[in-house]
Structures are given as C-alpha cells and as structure tokens.
C-alpha distance (Angstrom), angle and dihedral (degrees) to the residues before:
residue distance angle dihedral
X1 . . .
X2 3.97 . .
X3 4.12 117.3 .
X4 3.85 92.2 -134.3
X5 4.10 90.4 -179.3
X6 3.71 140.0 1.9
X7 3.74 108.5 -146.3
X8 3.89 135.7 -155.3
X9 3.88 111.7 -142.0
X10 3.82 139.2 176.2
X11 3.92 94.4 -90.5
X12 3.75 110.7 149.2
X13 3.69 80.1 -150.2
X14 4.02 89.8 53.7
X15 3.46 91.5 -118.4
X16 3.59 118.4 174.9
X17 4.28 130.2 -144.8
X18 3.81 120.2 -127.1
X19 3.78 105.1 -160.5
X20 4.00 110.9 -163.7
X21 3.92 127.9 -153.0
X22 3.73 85.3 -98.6
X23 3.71 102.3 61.7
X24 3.58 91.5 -104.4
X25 4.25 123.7 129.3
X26 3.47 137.7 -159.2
X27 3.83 121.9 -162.8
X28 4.13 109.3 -145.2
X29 3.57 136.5 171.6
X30 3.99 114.4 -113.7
X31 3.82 87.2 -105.9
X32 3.96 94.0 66.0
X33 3.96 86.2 50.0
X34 4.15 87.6 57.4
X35 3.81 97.8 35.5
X36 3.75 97.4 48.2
X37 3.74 97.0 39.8
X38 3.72 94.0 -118.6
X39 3.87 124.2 -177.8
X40 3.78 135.6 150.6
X41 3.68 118.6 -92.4
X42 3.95 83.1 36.2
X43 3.95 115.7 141.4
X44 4.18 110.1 -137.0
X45 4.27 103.6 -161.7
X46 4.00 94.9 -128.4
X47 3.91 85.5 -117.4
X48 3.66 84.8 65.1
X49 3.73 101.5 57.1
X50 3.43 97.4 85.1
X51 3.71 93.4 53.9
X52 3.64 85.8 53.1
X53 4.09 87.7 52.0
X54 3.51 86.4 46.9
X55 3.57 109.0 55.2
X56 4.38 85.4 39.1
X57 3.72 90.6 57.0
X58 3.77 94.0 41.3
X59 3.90 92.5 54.1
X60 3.91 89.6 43.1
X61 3.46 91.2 59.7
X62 4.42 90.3 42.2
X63 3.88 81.6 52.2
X64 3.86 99.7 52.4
X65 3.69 92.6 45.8
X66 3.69 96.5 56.6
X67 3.65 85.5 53.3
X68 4.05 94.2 47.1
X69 3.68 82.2 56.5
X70 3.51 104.8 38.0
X71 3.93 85.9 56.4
X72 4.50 99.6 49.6
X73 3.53 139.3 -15.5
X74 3.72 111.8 -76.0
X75 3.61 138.6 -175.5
X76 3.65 124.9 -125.5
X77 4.12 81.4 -112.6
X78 3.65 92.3 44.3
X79 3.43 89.9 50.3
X80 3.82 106.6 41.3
X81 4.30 86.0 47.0
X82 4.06 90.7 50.0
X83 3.71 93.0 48.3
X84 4.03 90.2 49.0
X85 3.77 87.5 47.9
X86 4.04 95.7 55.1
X87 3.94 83.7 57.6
X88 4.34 103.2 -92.3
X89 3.67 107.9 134.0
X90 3.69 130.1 -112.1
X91 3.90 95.8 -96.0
X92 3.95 91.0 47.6
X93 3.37 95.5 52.1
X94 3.58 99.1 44.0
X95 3.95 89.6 50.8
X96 3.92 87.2 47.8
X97 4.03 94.5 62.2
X98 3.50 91.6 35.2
X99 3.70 86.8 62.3
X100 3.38 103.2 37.7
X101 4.31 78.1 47.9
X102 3.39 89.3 57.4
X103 3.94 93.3 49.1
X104 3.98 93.8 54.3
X105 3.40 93.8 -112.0
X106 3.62 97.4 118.0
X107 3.54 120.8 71.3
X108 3.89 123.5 168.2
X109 3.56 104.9 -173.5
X110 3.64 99.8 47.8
X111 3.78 82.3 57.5
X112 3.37 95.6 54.8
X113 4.01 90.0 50.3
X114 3.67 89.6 50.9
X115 3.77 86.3 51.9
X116 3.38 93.0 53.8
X117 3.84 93.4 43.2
X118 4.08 92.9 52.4
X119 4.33 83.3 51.7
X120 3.39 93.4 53.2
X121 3.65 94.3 43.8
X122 3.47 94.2 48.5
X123 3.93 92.8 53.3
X124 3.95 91.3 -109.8
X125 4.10 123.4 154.3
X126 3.96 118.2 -126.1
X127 3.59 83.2 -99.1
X128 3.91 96.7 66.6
X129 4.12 87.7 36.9
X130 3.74 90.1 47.8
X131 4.02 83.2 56.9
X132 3.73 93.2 39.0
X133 3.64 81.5 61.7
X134 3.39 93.8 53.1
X135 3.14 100.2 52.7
X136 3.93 103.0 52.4
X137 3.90 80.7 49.2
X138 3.96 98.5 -114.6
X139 3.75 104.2 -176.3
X140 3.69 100.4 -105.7
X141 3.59 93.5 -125.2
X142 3.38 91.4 74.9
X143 3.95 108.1 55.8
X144 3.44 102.2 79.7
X145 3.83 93.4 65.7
X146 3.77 86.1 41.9
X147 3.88 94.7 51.5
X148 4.25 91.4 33.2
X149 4.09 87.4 100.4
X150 3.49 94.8 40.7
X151 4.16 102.7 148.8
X152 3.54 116.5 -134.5
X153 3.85 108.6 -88.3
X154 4.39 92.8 -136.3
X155 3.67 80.2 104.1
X156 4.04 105.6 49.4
X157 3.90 84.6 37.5
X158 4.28 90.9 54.2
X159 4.04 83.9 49.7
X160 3.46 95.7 44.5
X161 4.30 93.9 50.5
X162 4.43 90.2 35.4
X163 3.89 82.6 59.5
X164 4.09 92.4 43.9
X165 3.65 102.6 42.8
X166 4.02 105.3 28.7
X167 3.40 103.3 -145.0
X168 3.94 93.7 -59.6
X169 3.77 122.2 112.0
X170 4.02 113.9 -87.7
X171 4.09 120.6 -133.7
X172 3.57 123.6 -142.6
X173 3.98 90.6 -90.4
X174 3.70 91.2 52.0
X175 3.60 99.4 53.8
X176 3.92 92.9 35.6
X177 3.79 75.2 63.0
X178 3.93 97.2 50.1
X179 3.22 93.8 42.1
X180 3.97 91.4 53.0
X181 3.97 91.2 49.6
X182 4.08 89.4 45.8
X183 3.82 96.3 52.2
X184 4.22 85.0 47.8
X185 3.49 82.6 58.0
X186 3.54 93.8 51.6
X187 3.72 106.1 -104.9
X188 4.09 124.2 148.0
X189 3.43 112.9 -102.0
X190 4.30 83.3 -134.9
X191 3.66 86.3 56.6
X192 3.82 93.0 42.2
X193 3.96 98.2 56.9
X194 3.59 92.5 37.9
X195 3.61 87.6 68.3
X196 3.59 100.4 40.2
X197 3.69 91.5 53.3
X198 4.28 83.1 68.3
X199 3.98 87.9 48.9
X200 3.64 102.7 44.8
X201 4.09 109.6 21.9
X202 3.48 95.0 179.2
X203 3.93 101.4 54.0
X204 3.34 116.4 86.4
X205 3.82 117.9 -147.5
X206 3.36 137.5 -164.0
C-alpha cells in the first residue's frame, strides 16, 4: 500500500495523518514516522500494515502514559487501568508501564506515602486513607508501612470540632452532627467521643 501524503493535524500530541492510495489514514506520533522509516511515495507490502498499526498503537499508548504521569502520581495499577479506559488495549498498556517501570518512573510506595500525606493533611482518619488507598490502587502490601507513622488523629479531630462548634457549647444534635462528619472522614468512633466528652461535659455518649 502506497503513502500518497503525510499530513500535519491539530493533535495536541502532534500526531501526524498518513493518507494511503486507497483512501485509508493512519494517525501516528512523529516517532513512528522516524522509527519505521516512513516517507511519502513509500510502498507498505499489505502483510506489513499491521506491523505498521502495531508499532503506532504501541507508541500511542507509551505517549499517553508519560502524560498520565507527568500530570499525578500513579500506580503501575492506576496507570495500566486508566490507559485501558481511554481505549489502549490490554497488551499496550501493559507494555506502557512496563516501560515506564523499567525507566524508574514508577514508584508505588512513594505513592502510597503521598497518599497518606494528602489524608493527613486533609484532616482524614486511617479509615478514609485506608480507602484513599484503595482507590488509587496501592498494592495492599504496601499500606501498612505507609500507615506505620500514622499520628494520633486527637489533634485533626480537636480542629475539626473548634471549627464546628466555635467556642460555644454543642447540644446533642450538634455533636450527633460532628460526630457524623468525623466518622465520614474516617475517624474512630473511640477517638470521636473521647473528644466530645472535653466539648460537651454534660452529654453522655455512647
């Protein structure tokens, strides 16, 4: 199959169109167009085109990684389930984090620390960090170390209820409504009462 043109377009990416004799077109990066020795007037054997599909699909994938990771700290899950989402197959992505793997640019546990870190500074309980975890698919075997100097919460939980109750005296209602926010952000419930008991002496939780 003859490349009839090679076409700039408005790619963020910079991707460029091959148009074939056929009508047909192809959307690469640059890098395929230097790797594969591609020019215009260029004869692809049909049994080639799929190699050519290939290797443009493959560096598509390479090329929306780096800017998955260029943008937040991912983890090789995160990554590999992000790239499959935005429509690069299985294999693709899979070879994309292995590469970027292989490059040190992945890095697991300092995501989970960073996790952890973004919790803590966000006044969350291990609860809500253990989910936070979850959810940027830190390999489980990894969040004990990250949670191991966890700092008691009394503190986040005493600047969580000083901005709630400002300095006055909380009812029942009020700190049944504290005390729902606090466990949403993660907090023990033994924690919890423990310092509502210094707020509002005269309530009795249980």
């Amino acid at each position: 199959m003859k490349i009839e043109a090679i076409e700039p377009t408005r790619s963020p990416q910079g991707k460029l169109r091959l148009r074939f004799a056929d009508g047909q077109t192809m959307m690469v990066l640059p890098s395929v167009i230097a790797e594969l020795g591609l020019y215009e007037g260029m004869e692809i054997p049909d049994a080639a085109m799929q190699s050519v599909q290939e290797t443009a699909q493959a560096a598509s994938a390479k090329e929306r990684a780096v800017r998955i990771v260029s943008a937040s700290a991912v983890t090789k899950r995160e990554l590999y389930h992000r790239l499959v989402f935005k429509g690069e197959t299985e294999e693709h992505a899979q070879s994309a984090v292995d590469w970027l793997e292989e490059l040190n640019l992945l890095d697991d546990r300092s995501v989970a620390d960073s996790v952890v870190r973004s919790g803590l500074a966000k006044g969350y309980g291990e609860a809500r960090i253990r989910q936070m975890l979850y959810e940027k698919r830190v390999p489980k075997a990894l969040w004990d170390d990250a949670l191991a100097n966890l700092p008691e919460q009394d503190d986040a939980i005493d600047a969580f209820l000083q901005r709630r109750f400002r300095g006055k005296t909380p009812d029942r209602a009020e700190c049944k409504r504290a005390t729902d926010a606090l466990l949403r952000r993660g907090h023990r419930w033994s924690e919890i009462k423990k310092a509502l008991e210094r707020y509002a002496p005269d309530e009795e939780f249980e």
